[in-house]
C-alpha positions as CSV (number, residue, x, y, z in Angstrom):
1,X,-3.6,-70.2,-124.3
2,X,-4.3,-73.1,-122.3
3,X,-1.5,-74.6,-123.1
4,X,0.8,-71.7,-122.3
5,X,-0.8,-71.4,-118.7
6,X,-0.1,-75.0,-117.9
7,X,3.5,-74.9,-119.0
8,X,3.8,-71.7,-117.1
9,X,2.3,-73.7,-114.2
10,X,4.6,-76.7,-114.4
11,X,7.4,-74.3,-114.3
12,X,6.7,-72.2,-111.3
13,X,5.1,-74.9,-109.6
14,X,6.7,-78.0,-109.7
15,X,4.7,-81.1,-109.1
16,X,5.7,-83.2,-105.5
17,X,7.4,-86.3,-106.4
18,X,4.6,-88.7,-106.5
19,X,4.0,-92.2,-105.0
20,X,5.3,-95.3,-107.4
21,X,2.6,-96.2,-109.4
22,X,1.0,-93.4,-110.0
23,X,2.9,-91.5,-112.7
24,X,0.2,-91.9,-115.2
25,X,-2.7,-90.0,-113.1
26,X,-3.4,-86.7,-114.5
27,X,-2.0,-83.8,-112.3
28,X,-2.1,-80.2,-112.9
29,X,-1.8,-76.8,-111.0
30,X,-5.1,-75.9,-109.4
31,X,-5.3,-72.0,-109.2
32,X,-7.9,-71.2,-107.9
33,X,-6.8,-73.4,-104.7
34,X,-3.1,-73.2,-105.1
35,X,-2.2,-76.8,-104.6
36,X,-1.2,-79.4,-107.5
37,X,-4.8,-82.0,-108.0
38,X,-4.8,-85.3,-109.4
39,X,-8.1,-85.7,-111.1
40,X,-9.1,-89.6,-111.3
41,X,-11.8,-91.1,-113.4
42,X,-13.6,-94.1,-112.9
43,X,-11.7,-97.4,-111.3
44,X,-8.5,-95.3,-110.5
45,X,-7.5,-94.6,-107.1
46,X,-4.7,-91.6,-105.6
47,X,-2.8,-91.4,-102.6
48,X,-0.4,-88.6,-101.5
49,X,2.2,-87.8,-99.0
50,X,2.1,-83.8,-100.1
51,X,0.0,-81.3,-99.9
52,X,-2.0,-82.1,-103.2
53,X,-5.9,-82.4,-103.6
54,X,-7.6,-85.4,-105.2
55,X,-10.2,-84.0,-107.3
56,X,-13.5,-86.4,-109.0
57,X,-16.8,-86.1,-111.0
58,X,-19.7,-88.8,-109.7
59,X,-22.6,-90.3,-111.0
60,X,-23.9,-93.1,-109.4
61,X,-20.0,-94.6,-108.8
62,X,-18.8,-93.7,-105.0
63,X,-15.5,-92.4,-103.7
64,X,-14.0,-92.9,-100.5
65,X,-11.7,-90.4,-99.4
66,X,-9.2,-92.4,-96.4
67,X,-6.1,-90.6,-94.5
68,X,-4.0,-90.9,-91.4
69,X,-5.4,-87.8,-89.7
70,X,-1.9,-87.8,-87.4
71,X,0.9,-88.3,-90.7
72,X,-1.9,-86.8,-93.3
73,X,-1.6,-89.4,-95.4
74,X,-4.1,-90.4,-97.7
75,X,-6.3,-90.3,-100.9
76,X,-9.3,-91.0,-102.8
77,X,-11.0,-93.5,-104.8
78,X,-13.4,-93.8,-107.2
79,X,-15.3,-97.1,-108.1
80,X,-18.9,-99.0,-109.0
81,X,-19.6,-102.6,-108.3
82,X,-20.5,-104.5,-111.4
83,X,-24.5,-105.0,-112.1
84,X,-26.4,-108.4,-110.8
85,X,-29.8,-109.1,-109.5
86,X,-28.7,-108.9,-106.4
87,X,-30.2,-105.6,-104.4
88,X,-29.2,-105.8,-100.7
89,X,-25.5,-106.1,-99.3
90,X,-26.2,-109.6,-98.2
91,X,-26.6,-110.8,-101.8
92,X,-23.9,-109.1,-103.6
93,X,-21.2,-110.6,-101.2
94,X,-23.3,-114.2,-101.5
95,X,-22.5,-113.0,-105.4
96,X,-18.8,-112.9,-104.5
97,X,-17.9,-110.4,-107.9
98,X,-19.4,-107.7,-106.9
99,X,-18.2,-107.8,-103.2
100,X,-15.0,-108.3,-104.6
101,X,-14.5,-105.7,-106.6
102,X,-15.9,-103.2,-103.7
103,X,-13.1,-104.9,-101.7
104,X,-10.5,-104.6,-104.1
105,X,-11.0,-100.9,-104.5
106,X,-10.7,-100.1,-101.1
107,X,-8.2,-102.4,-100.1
108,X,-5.6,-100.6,-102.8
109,X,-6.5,-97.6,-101.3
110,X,-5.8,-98.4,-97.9
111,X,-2.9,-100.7,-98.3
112,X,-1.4,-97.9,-100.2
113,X,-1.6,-95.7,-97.3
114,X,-0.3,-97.6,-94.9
115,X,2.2,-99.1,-96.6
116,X,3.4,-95.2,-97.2
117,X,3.5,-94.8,-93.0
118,X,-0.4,-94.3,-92.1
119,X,-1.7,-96.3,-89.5
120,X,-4.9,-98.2,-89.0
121,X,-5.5,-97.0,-86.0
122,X,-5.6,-93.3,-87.1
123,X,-7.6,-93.7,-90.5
124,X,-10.3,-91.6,-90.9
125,X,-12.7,-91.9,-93.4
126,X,-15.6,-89.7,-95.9
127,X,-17.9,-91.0,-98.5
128,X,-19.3,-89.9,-101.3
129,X,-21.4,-90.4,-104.7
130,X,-24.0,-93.2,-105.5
131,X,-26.1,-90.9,-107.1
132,X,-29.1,-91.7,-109.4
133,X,-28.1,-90.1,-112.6
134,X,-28.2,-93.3,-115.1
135,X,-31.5,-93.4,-115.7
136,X,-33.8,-96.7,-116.1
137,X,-34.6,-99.1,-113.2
138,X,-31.7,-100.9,-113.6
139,X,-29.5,-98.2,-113.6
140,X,-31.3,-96.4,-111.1
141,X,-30.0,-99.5,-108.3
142,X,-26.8,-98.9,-109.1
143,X,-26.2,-96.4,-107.3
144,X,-28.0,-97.7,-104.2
145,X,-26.1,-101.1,-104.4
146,X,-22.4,-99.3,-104.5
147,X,-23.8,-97.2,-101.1
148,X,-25.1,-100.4,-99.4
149,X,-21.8,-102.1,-100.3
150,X,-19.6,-99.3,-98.9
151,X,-21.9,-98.8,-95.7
152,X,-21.4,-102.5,-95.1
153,X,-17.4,-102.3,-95.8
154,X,-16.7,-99.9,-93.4
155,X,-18.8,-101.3,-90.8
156,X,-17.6,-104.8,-91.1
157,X,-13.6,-103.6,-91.1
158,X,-14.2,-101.0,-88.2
159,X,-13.4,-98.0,-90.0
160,X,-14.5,-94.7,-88.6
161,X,-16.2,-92.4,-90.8
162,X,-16.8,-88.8,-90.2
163,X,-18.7,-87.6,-93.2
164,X,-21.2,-88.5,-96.1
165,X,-22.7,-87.6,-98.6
166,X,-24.8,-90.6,-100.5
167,X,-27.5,-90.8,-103.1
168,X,-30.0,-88.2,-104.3
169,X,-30.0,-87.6,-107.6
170,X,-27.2,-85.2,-108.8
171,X,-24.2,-85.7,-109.8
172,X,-21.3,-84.7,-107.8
173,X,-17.6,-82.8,-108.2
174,X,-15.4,-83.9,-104.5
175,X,-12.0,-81.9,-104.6
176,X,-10.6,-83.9,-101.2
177,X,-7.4,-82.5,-99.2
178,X,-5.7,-85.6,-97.9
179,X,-3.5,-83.0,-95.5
180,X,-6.1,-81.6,-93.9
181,X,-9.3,-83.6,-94.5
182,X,-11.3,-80.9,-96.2
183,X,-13.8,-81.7,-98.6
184,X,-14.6,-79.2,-101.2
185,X,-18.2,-80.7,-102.6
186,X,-20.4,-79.5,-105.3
187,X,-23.8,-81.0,-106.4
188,X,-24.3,-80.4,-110.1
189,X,-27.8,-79.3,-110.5
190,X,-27.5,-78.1,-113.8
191,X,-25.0,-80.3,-115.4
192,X,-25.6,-82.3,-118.6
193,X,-25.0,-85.6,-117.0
194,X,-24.3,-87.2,-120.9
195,X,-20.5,-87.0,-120.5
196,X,-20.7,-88.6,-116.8
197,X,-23.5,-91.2,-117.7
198,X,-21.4,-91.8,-121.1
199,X,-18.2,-92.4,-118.8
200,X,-19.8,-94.4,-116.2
201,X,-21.6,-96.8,-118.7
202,X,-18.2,-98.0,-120.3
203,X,-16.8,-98.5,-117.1
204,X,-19.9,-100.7,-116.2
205,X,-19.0,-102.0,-119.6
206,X,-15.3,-102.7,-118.7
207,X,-15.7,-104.3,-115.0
208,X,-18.6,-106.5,-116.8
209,X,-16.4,-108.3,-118.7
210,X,-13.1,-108.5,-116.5
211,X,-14.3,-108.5,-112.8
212,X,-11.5,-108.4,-110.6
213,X,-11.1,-111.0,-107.9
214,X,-9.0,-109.8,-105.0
215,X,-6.1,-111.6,-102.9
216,X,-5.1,-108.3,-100.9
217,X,-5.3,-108.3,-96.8
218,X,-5.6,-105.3,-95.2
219,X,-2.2,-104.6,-93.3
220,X,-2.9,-104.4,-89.3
């Protein structure tokens, strides 16, 4: 039956044509919103020109949701810095890895948007996620170091932020509207976190053993 509804979907609601490079992100017809989502996991990133919503589960990772409030450009991300010792901001960019990979995640988001018309100038910008929800010390600072890094980012490049919602100890479900800026947020209280905790530990896994050094500048 599933099935069936989504082919009936795809045929009466034809997906927007979407940006190069992001033919493999899963899209689908969101009914109870009426608007075509891409849903992203961990380490992928969506921008959009249309009227589409960018949709997410968090644990302790963090999303920034960016757009051109004036061309309504934009999209979301969704990303965690690899673990270290380090546990303030100042340390993880003496670290370099970490720092870098915080920068590399927002600089394809960005860079995608303006290089699709937005403008600097008009970006506006809402975080969310760094929850608590791995468990163990360790763990635990993961969340905090991914909300100290992305505090410090958008400080440092001048971006203006006009929402947040960090930490606590939830996971959360962000369903962003890059057209309009709306954030649909849910904290799930009563959620097995297995399947995010599961997902988020073989990302950690993953950016562990290939950390990714950027060599992107921010267009002006």
């Amino acid at each position: 039956m599933v099935a069936v509804n989504r082919e009936i979907d795809e045929r009466n609601h034809p997906k927007p044509i979407c940006i190069s490079g992001f033919e493999n992100i899963n899209r689908y017809w969101d009914r109870r919103n009426n608007i075509h989502a891409a849903k992203i996991l961990p380490g992928e990133f969506y921008v959009t020109k249309f009227n589409e919503a960018v949709v997410t589960v968090l644990g302790s990772c963090v999303s920034a949701c960016i757009r051109d409030r004036v061309k309504h450009i934009g999209g979301m991300n969704h990303f965690m810095l690899p673990a270290g010792n380090e546990d303030n901001l100042e340390e993880l960019n003496k670290a370099g890895n970490a720092a870098r990979y915080g920068n590399f995640a927002m600089e394809q988001l960005i860079n995608t948007i303006l290089s699709n018309g937005g403008n600097r100038e008009h970006l506006e910008v809402k975080l969310f996620g760094g929850g608590k929800v791995l468990g163990g010390m360790d763990q635990i600072l993961i969340g905090d170091k991914n909300i100290a890094f992305i505090r410090g980012y958008v400080i440092l490049e001048g971006l203006s932020v006009v929402a947040q919602d960090l930490g606590d100890v939830y996971p959360r479900k962000v369903m962003y509207f890059p057209n309009t800026g709306k954030v649909w947020l849910k904290k799930l209280h009563k959620v097995d976190n297995k399947t995010i905790a599961s997902r988020e530990k073989r990302y950690k896994v993953e950016i562990q053993q290939q950390p990714v050094e950027s060599d992107i500048e921010l267009f002006d």
